[in-house]
C-alpha positions in Angstrom: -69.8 -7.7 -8.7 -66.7 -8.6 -10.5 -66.4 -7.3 -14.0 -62.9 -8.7 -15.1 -61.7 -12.2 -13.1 -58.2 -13.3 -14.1 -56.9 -16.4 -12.5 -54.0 -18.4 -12.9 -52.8 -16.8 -16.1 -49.9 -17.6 -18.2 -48.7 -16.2 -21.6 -45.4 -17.2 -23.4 -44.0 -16.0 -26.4 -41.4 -19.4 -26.9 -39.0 -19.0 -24.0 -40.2 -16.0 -22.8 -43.0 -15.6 -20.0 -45.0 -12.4 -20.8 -47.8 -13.7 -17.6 -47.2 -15.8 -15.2 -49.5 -17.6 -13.1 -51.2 -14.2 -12.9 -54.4 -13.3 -11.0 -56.5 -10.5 -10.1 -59.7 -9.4 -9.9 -61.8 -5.7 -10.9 -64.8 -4.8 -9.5 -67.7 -3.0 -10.6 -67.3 0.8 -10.2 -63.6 0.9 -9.9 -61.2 3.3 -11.9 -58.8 0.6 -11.4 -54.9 1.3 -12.3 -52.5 -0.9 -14.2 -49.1 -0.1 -13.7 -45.5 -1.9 -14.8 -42.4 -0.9 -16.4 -41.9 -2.0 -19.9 -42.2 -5.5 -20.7 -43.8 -6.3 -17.3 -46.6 -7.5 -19.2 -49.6 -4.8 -18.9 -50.4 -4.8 -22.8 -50.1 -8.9 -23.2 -53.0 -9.2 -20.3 -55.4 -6.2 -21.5 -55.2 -8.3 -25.2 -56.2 -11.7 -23.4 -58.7 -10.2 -21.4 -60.7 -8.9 -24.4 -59.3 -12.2 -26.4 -57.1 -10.6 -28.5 -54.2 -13.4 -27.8 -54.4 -16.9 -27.0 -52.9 -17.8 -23.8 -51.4 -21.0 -22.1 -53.3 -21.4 -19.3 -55.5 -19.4 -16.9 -59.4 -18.5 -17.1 -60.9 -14.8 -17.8 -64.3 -14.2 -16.9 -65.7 -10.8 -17.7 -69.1 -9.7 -16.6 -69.3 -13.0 -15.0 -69.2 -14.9 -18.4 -66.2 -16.7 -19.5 -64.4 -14.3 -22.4 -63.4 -16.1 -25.6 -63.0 -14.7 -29.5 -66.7 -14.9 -30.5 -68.3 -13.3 -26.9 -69.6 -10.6 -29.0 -72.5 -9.8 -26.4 -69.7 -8.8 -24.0 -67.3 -7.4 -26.1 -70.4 -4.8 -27.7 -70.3 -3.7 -23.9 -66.9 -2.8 -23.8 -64.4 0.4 -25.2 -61.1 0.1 -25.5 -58.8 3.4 -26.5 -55.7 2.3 -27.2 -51.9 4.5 -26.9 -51.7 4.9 -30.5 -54.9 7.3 -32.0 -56.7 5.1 -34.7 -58.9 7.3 -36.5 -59.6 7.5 -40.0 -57.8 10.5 -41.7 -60.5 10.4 -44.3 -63.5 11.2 -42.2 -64.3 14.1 -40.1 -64.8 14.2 -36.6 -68.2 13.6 -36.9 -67.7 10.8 -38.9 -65.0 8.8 -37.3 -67.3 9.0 -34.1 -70.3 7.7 -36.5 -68.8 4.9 -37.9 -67.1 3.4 -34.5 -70.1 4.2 -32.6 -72.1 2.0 -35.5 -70.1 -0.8 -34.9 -72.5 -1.5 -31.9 -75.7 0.8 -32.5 -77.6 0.1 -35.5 -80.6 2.3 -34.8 -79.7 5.1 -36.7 -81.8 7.4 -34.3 -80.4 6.2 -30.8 -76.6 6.4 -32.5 -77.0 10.2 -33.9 -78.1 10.7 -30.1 -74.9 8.8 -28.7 -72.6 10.5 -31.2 -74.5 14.1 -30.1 -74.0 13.1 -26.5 -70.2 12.1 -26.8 -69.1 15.1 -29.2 -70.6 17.6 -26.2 -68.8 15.6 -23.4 -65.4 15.4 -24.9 -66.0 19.2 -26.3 -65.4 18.7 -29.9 -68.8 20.1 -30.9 -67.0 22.9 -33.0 -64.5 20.7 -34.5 -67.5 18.1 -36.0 -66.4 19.1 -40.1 -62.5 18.8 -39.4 -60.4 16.1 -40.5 -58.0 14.5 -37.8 -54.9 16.0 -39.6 -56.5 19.7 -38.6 -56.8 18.9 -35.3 -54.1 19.8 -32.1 -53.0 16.5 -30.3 -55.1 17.6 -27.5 -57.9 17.2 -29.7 -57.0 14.1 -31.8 -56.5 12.0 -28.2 -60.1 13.6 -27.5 -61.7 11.9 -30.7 -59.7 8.7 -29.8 -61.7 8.5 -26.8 -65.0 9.4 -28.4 -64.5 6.8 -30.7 -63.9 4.3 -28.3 -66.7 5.5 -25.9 -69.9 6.9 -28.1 -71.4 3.6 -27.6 -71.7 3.7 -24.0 -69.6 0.9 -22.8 -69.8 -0.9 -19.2 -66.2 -1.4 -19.2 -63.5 1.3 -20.5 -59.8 0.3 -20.9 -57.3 3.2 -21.3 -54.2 2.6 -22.2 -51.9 6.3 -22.1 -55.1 8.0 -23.2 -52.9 11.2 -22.2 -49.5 10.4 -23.9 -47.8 13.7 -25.7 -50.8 16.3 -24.7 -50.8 19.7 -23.2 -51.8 20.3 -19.4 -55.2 21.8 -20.4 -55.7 18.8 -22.6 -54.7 16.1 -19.9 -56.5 17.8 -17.4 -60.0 17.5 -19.5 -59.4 14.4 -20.2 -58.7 13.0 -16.2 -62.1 15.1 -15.5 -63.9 12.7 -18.2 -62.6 9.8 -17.2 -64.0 10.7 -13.1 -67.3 11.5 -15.1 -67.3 8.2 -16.7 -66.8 6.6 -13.9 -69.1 8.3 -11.8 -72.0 7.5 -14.4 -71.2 4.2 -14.1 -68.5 2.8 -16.3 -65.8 0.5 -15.0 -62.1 1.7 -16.1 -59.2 0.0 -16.4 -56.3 2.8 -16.9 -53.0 2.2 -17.9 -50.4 5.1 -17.6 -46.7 5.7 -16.8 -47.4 9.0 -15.4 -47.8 8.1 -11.6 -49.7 11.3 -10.8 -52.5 11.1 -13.2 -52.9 7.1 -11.6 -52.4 8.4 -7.8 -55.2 11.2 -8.7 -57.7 9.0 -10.1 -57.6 5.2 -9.6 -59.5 3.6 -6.7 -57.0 0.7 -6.4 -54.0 0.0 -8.6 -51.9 -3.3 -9.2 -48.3 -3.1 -10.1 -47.0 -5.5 -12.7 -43.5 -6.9 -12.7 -42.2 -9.9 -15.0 -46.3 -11.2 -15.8 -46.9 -11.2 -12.1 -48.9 -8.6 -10.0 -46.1 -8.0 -7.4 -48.2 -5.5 -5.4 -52.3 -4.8 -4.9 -54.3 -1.8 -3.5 -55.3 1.6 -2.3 -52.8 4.2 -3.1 -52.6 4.3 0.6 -52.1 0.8 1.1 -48.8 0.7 -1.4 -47.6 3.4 0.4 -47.3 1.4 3.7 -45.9 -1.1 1.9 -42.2 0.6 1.4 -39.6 1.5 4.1 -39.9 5.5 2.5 -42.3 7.3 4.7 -42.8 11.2 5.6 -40.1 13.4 4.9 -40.2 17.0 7.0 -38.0 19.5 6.7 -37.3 22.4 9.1 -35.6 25.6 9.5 -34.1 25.3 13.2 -31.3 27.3 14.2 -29.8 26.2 17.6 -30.0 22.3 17.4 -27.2 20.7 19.6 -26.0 17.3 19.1 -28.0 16.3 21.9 -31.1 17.3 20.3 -30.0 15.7 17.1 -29.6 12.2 18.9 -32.7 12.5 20.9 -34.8 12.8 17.4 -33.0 9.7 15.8 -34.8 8.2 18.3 -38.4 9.1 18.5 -40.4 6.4 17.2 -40.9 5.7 13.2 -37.8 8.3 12.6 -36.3 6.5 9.8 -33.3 8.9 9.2 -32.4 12.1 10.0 -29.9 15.1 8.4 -28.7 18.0 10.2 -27.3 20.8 7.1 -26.9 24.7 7.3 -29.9 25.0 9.8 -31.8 22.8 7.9 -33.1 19.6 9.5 -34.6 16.8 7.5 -36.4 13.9 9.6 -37.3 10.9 7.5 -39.8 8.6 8.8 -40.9 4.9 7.8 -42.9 2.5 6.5 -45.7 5.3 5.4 -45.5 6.8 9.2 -46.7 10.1 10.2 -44.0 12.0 12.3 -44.9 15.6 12.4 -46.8 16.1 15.0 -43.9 14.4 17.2 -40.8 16.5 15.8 -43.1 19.6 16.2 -44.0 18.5 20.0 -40.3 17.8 20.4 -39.2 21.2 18.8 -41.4 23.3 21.1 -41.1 21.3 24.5 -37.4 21.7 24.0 -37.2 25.3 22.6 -36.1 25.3 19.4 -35.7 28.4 17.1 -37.1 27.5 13.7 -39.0 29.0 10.7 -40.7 27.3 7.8 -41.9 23.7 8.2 -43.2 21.6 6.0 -43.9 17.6 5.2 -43.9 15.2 2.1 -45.8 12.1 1.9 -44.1 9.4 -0.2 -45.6 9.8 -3.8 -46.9 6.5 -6.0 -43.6 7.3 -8.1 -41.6 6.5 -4.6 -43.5 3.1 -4.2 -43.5 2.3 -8.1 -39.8 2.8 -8.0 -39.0 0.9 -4.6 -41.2 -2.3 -5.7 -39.9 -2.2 -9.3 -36.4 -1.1 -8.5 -35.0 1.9 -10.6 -32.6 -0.5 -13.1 -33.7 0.7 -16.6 -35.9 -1.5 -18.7 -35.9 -1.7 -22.6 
């Protein structure tokens, strides 16, 4: 089942083009990862898919119903936490979590049990009577996320839930985010750290001037860029015949020869290791440590997007 449908949208801001003609598609079940340098457009479509910003052109169906200001039976199903915390500095823990979570739950009895359930899963159960200002950042993004959670949405939007925290923190957080998920909320995550999206998003589109400029698998973006494997070996008697004979085993993209270390770069996403190994022993070649690197999300974010600065 689809959850968000985007087709055909576009968004502009007089002469500028924040989306254009953009389309794509989340399913139900997905952690699904939005990426983009700045300005590609990520924030102007996650405010037009909850109806936030009126657009030009394009239809967004979420949940299979057409999303427009007043769809207040979908948007009660859906939590957003934005970058920026938005808490009250007036209320406790408890409180803030309370009073977001009775936005949507009325029942007084069936929202003290959500708020009990979220305080337990993000771990703030011995931080319920402080005020935000007493709390770490690790913390603060923590009650962000209850607040934008306690009510049990179907669909979660994240956007840098894990800006400006400490390891520990970001760490908890990526585990409730997989727990989420795996008790059945949709998530669309937004995050400049490539990592964090390569560790827990199912599929990821890559945003560039309002269009989705590439679509998949972390595996499938990888096989779409000329950087593949990159292994690096200690050998110590390679000729120049030797040297010319790798260069041309298939996939071998480049290869370096450097104070008896050899580096052997393959492409398009290729796996070369076993044949450099095969080729190393069948033609008795001293050599010590090996080891291989798969291109990283950062290497295909940076290839699609190109590494010119953006403001």
């Amino acid at each position: 089942m689809s959850i968000v449908k985007v087709e055909n949208l576009v968004k502009r801001y007089k002469e500028l083009t924040a989306l254009d003609h953009l389309s794509l598609e989340i399913q139900e079940g997905e952690i699904f990862g939005l990426l983009g340098p700045n300005g590609s457009g990520k924030t102007t479509l996650i405010n037009c898919i909850l109806s936030l910003l009126k657009y030009d052109k394009g239809d967004i169906q979420v949940f299979g119903k057409e999303m427009t200001p007043s769809s207040y039976d979908t948007k009660k199903d859906i939590g957003i936490v934005m970058q920026n915390v938005a808490v009250y500095n007036e209320l406790t823990v408890y409180e803030n979590i309370d009073y977001f979570c009775s936005l949507y739950i009325s029942d007084k009895k069936l929202r003290k049990q959500y708020v009990d359930e979220v305080i337990e899963f993000v771990g703030l159960r011995e931080f319920v009577k402080f005020v935000p200002k007493k709390l770490s950042g690790g913390l603060l993004r923590r009650l962000n996320i209850a607040c934008g959670i306690a009510h049990k949405p179907k669909l979660i939007i994240l956007d840098e839930p894990t800006v400006a925290v400490d390891p520990q923190s970001r760490n908890n957080i990526l585990e409730g985010i997989k727990k989420l998920n795996q008790n059945g909320a949709t998530i669309i995550y937004t995050s400049h750290y490539m990592e964090e999206v390569e560790q827990i998003c199912t599929r990821i589109a890559i945003l560039d001037a309002g269009r989705v400029i590439a679509l998949g698998t972390k595996e499938e973006l990888k096989s779409m860029i000329s950087l593949g494997e990159k292994i690096v070996i200690e050998a110590y008697n390679l000729d120049k015949k030797n040297f010319d004979e790798i260069k041309n085993i298939p996939n071998v993209e480049g290869v370096e020869y450097h104070e008896n270390i050899l580096t052997v770069r393959s492409n398009g996403g290729k796996s070369n290791l076993s044949n450099i190994v095969e080729y190393i022993n069948s033609n008795q070649i001293s050599y010590g440590k090996i080891y291989s690197e798969q291109p990283t999300l950062n290497d295909v974010f940076l290839e699609i997007t190109g590494k010119k600065l953006r403001d």
